[in-house]
C-alpha positions in Angstrom: 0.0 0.0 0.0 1.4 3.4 -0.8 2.0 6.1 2.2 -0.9 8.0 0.6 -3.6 5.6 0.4 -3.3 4.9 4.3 -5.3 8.1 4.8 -8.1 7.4 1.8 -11.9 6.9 3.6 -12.8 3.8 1.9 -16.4 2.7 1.8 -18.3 -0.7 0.4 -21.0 -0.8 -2.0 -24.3 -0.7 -0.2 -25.0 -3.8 -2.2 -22.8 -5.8 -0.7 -24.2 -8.6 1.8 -22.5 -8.4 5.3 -22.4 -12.7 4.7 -18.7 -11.2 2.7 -18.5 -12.2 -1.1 -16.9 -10.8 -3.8 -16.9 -7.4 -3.1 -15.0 -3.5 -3.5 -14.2 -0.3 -2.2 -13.4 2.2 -3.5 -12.1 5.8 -2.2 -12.0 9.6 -3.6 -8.7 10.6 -5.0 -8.3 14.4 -6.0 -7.8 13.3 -9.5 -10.0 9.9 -9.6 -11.1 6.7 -7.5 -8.9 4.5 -5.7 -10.8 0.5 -5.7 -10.1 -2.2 -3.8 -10.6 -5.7 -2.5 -12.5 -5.6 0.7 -11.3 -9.0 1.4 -7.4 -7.9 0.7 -7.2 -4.3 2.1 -3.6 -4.7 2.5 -3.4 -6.0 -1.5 -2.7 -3.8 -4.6 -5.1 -1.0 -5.3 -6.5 0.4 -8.8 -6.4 4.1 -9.8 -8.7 5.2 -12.4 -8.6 8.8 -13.8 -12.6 10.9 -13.4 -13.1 10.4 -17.1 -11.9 6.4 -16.8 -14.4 5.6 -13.4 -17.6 7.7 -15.0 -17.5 5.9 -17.9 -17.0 2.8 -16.0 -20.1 3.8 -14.3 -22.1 5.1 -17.6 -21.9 0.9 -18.4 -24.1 -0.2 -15.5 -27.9 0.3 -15.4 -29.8 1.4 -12.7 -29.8 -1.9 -10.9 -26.0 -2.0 -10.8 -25.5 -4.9 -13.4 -23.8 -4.4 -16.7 -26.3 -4.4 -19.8 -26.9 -8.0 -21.2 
């Protein structure tokens, strides 16, 4: 984990069962989002860029799941 993402305010989906799972978080960087394993918080972290993450996001419906 790098120095800086020791301070990041990481939060889980609210779709995620408390039962544990496959599941992310992700954290606010100035320039982007930070993701995560929630199972591996000490393991590698992603760093996507604003325009990277909201199209990421445009991809998903409203129920969360990717079209198809």
């Amino acid at each position: 984990m790098r120095p800086d993402e020791e301070t990041l305010t990481w939060k889980k989906s609210r779709r995620s069962g408390g039962e544990g799972g496959n599941c992310v978080e992700v954290a606010r960087l100035g320039a982007g989002v930070a993701v995560r394993d929630s199972k591996d918080t000490l393991g590698p972290v992603l760093r996507f860029g604003v325009t990277a993450w909201t199209a990421f996001l445009t991809g998903f419906g409203a129920d969360g799941r990717p079209p198809g």
